[in-house]
N, CA, C and O of each residue as an XYZ file, in Angstrom:
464
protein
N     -21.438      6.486     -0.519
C     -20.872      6.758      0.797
C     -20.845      5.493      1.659
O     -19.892      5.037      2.290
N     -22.248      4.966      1.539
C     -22.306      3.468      2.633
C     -21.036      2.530      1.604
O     -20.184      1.820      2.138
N     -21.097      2.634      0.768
C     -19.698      1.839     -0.198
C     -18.523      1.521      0.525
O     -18.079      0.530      1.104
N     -18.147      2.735      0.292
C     -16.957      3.493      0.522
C     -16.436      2.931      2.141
O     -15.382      2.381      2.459
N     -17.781      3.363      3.089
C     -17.403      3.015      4.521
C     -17.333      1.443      4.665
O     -17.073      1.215      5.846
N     -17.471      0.103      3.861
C     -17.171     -0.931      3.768
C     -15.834     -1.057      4.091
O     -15.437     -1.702      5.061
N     -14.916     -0.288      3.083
C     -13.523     -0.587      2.551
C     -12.850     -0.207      3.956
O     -11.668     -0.549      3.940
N     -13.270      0.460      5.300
C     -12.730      1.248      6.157
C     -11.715      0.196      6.947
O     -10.522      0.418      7.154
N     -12.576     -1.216      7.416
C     -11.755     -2.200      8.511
C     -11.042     -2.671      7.426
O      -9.877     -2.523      7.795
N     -11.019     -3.108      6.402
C      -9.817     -3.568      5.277
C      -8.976     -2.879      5.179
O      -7.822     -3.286      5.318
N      -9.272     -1.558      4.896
C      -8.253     -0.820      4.639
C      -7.253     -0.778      6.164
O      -6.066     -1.074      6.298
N      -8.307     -0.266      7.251
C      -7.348     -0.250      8.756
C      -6.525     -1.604      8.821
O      -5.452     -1.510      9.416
N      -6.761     -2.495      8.452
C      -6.565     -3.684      8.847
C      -5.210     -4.372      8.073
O      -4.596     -5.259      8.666
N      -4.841     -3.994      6.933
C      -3.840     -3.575      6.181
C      -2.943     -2.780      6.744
O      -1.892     -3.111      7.292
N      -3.408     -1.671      6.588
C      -2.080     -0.562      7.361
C      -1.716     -0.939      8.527
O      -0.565     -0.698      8.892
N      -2.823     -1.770      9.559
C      -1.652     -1.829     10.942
C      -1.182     -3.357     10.718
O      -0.534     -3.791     11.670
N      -1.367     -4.217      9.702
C      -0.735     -5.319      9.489
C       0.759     -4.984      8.843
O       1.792     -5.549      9.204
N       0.680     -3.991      7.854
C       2.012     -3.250      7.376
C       2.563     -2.947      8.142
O       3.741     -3.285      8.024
N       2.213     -2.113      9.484
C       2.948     -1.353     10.510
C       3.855     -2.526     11.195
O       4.972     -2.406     11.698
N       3.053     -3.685     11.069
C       3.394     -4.766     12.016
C       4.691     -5.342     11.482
O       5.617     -5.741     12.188
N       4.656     -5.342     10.188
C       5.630     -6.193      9.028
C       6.671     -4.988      9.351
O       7.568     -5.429     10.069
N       6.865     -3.439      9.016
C       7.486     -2.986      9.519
C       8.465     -2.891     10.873
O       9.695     -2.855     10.922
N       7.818     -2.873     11.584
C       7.973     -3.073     12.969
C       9.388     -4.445     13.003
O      10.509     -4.450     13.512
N       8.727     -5.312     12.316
C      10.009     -6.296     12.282
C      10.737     -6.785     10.836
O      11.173     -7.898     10.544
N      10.708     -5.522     10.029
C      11.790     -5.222      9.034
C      11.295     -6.352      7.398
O      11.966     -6.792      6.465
N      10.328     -6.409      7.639
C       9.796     -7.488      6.533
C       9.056     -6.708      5.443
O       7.869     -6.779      5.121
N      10.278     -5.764      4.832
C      10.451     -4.938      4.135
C       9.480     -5.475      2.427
O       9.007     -4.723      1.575
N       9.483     -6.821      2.459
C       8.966     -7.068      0.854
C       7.465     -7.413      1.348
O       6.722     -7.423      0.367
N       6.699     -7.733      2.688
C       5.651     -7.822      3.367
C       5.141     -6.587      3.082
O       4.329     -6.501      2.161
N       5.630     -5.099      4.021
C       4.960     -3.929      3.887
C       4.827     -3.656      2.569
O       3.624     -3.546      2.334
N       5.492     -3.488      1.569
C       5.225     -3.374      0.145
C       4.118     -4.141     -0.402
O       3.592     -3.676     -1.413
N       3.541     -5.522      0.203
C       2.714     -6.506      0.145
C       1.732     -5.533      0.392
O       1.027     -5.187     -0.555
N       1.526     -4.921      1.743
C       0.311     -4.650      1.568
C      -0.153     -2.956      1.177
O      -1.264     -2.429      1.233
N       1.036     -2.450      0.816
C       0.488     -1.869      0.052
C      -0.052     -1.948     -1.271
O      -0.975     -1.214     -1.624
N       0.591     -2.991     -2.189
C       0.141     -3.368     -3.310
C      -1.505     -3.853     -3.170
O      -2.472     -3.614     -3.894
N      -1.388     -4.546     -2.057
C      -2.692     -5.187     -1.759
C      -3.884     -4.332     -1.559
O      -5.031     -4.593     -1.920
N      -3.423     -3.169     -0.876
C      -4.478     -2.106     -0.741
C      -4.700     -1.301     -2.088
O      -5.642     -0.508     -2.112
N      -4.112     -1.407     -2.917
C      -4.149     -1.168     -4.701
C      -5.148     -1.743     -5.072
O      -6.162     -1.108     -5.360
N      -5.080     -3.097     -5.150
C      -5.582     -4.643     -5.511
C      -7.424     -3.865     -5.250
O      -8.307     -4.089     -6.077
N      -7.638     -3.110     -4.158
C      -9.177     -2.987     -3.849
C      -9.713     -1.999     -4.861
O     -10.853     -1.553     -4.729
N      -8.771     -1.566     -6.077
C      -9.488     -0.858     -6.871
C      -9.710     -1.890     -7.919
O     -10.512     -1.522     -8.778
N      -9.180     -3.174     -8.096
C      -9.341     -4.204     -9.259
C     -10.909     -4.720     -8.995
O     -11.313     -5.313     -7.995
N     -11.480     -4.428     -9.868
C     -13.211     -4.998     -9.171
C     -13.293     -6.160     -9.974
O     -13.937     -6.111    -11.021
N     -12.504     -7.600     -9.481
C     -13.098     -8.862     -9.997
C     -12.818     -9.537     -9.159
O     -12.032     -9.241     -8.259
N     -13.475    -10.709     -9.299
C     -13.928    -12.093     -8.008
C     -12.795    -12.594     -7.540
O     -12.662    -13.100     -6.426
N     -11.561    -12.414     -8.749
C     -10.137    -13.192     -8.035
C      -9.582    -12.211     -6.858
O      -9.280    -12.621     -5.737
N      -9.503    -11.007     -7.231
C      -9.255    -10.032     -6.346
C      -9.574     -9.936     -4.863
O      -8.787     -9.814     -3.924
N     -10.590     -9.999     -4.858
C     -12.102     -9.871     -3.435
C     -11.413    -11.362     -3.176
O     -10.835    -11.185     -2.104
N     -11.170    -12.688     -3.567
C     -10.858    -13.625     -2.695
C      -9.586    -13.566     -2.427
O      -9.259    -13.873     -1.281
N      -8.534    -13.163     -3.384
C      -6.940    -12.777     -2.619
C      -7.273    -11.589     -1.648
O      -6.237    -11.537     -0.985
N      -7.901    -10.838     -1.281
C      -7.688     -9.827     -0.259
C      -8.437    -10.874      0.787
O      -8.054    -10.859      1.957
N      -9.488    -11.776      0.396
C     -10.117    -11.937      1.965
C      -8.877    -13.225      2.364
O      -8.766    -13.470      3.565
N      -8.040    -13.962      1.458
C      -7.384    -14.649      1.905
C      -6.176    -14.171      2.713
O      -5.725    -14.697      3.731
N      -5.578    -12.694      1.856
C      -4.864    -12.173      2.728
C      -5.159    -11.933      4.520
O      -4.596    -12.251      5.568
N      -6.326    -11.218      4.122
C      -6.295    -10.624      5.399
C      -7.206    -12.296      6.529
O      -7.242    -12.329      7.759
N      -7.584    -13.022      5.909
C      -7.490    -14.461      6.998
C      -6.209    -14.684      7.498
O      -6.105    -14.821      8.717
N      -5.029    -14.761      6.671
C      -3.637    -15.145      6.567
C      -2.920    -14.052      7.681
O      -1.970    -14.468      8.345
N      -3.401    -12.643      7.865
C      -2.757    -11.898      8.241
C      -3.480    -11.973     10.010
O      -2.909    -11.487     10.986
N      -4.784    -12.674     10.052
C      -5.126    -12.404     11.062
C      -4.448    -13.612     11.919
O      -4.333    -13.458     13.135
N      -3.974    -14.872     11.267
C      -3.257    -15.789     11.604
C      -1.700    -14.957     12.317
O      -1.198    -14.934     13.440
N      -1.458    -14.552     11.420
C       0.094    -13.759     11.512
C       0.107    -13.074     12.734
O       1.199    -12.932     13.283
N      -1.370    -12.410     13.511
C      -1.513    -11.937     14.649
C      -1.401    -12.817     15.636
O      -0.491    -12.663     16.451
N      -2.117    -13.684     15.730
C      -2.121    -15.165     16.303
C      -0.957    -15.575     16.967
O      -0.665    -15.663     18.160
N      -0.224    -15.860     15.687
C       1.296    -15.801     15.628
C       2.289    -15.050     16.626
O       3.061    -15.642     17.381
N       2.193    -13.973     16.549
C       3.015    -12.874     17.316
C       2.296    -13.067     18.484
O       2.842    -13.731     19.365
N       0.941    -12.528     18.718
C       0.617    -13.180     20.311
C       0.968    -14.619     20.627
O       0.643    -14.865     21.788
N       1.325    -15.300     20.227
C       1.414    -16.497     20.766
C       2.508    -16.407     21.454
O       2.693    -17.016     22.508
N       3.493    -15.482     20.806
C       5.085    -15.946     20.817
C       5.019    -14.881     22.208
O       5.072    -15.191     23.398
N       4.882    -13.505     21.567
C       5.064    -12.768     22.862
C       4.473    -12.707     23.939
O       4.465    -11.643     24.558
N       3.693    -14.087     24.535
C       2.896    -14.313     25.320
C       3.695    -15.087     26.419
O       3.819    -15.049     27.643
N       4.209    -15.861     25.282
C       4.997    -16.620     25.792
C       6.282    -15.958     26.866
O       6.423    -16.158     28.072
N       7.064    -15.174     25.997
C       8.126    -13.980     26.467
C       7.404    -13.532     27.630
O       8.177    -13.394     28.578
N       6.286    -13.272     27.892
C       5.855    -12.564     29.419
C       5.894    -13.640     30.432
O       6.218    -13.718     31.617
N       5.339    -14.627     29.312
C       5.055    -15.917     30.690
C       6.554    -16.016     31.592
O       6.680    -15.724     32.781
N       7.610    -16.502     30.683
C       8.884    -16.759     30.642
C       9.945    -15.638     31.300
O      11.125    -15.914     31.514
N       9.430    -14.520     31.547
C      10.099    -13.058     32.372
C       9.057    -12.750     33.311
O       9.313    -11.758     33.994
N       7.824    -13.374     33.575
C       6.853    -13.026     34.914
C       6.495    -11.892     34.511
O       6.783    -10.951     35.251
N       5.937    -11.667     33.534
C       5.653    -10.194     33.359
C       4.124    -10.302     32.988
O       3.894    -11.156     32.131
N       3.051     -9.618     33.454
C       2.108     -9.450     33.010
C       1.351     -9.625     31.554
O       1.632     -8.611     30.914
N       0.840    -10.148     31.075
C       0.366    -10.148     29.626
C      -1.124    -10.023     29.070
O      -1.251     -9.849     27.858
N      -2.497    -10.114     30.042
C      -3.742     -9.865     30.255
C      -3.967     -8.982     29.118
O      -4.701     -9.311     28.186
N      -3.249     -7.681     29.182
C      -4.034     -6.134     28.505
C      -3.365     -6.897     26.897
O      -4.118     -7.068     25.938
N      -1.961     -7.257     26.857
C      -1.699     -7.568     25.286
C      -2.557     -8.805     24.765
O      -3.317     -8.609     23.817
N      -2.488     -9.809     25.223
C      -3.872    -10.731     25.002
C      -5.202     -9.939     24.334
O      -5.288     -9.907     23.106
N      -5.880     -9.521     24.879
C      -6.856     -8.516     24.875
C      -6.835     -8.125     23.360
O      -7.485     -8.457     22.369
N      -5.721     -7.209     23.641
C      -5.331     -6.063     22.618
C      -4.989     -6.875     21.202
O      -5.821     -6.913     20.296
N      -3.551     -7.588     21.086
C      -4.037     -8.616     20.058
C      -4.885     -9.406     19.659
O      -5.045     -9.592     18.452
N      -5.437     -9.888     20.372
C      -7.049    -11.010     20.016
C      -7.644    -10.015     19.444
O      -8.297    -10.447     18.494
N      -7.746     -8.827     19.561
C      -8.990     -7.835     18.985
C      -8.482     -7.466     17.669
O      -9.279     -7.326     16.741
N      -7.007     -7.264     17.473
C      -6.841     -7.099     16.444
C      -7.000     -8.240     15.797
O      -7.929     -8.359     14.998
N      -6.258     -9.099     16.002
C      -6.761    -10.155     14.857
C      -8.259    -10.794     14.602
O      -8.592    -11.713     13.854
N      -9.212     -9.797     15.688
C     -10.439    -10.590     15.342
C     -10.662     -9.424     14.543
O     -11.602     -9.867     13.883
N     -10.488     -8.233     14.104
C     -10.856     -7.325     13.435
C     -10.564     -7.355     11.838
O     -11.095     -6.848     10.850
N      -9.078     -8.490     12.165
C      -8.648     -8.510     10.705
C      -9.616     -9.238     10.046
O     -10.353     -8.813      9.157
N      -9.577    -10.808     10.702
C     -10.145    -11.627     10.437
C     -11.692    -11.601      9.718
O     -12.035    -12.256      8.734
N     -12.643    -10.506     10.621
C     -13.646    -10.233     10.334
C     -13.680     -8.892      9.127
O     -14.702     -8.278      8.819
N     -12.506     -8.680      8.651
C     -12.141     -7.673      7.543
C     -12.952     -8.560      6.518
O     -14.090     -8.385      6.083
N     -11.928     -9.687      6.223
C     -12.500    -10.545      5.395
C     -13.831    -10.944      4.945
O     -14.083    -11.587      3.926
N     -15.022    -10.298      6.194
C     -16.329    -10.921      5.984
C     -16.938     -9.433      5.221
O     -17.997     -9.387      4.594
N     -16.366     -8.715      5.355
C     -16.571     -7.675      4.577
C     -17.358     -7.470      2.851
O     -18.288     -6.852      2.333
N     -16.179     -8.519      2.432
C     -16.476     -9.108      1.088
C     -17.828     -9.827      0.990
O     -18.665     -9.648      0.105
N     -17.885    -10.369      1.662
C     -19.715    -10.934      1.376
C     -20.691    -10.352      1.655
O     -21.782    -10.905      1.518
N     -20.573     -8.901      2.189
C     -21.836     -7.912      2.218
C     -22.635     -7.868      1.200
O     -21.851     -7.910      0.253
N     -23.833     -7.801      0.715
C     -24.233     -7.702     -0.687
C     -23.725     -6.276     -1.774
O     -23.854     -6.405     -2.992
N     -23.137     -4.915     -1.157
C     -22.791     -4.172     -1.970
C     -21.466     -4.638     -2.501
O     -21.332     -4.515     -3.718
N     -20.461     -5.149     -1.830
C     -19.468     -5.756     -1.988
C     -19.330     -6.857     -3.562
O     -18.912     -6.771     -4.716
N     -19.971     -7.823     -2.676
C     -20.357     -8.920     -3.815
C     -20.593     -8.477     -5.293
O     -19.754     -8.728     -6.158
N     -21.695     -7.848     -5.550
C     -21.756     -6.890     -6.597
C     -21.076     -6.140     -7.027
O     -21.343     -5.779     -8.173
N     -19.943     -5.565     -6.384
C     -18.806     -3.938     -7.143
C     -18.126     -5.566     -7.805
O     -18.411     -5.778     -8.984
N     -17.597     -6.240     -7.358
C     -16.670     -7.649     -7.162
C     -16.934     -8.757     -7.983
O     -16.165     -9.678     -8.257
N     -18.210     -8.566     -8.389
C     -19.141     -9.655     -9.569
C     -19.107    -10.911     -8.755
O     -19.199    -11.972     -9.372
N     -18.955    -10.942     -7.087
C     -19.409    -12.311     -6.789
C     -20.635    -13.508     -6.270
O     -20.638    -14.619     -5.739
N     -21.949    -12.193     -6.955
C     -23.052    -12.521     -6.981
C     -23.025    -14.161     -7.917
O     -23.135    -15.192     -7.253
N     -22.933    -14.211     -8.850
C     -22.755    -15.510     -8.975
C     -21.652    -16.852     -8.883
O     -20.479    -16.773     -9.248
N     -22.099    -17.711     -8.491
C     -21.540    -18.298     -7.455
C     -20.038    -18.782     -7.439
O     -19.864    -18.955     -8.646
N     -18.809    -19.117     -6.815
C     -17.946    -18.771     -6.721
C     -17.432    -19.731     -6.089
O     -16.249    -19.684     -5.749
């Protein structure tokens, strides 16, 4: 059960990164992560480091979009405080998806008890 509840911010963290790729039609992206959320039943060391690279990569990709649409508020006088906020959290959530993998139950389903 404590396992299982590991996989929870990876898994969230995926689906609203998909939603996101959706959102702006990056149709071979969302398929990305669904494959990727597949990928967490492969239990070997290459695996566990392509997902934590993904989801580093994806928390960048948040970064990304706040940066831009930050900009768009600056540039129309429009408020931007609460989306700041709101994106920074997501991408610190993704980001910290990734640390997931080095929990010690993790490491072990993953064989990355030895060293790597």
């Amino acid at each position: 059960m404590i396992k299982a509840a590991l996989y929870v911010p990876v898994v969230l963290s995926l689906v609203v990164l998909g939603a996101h790729f959706m959102r702006y039609g990056d149709t071979i992206f969302v398929v990305g992560t669904v494959v990727l959320t597949g990928l967490l039943f492969v239990r070997q060391p290459w695996a566990a480091r392509l997902m934590q690279v993904v989801l580093v990569l994806g928390a960048l990709e948040w970064l990304h979009t706040l940066y831009g649409l930050v900009q768009i508020r600056i540039a129309l006088g429009e408020p931007y405080g609460r989306m700041l906020i709101i994106l920074g959290s997501v991408a610190a959530v993704t980001a910290c998806s990734a640390l997931v993998f080095q929990s010690q139950a993790l490491r072990g389903i993953y064989g990355l008890n030895e060293r790597q």
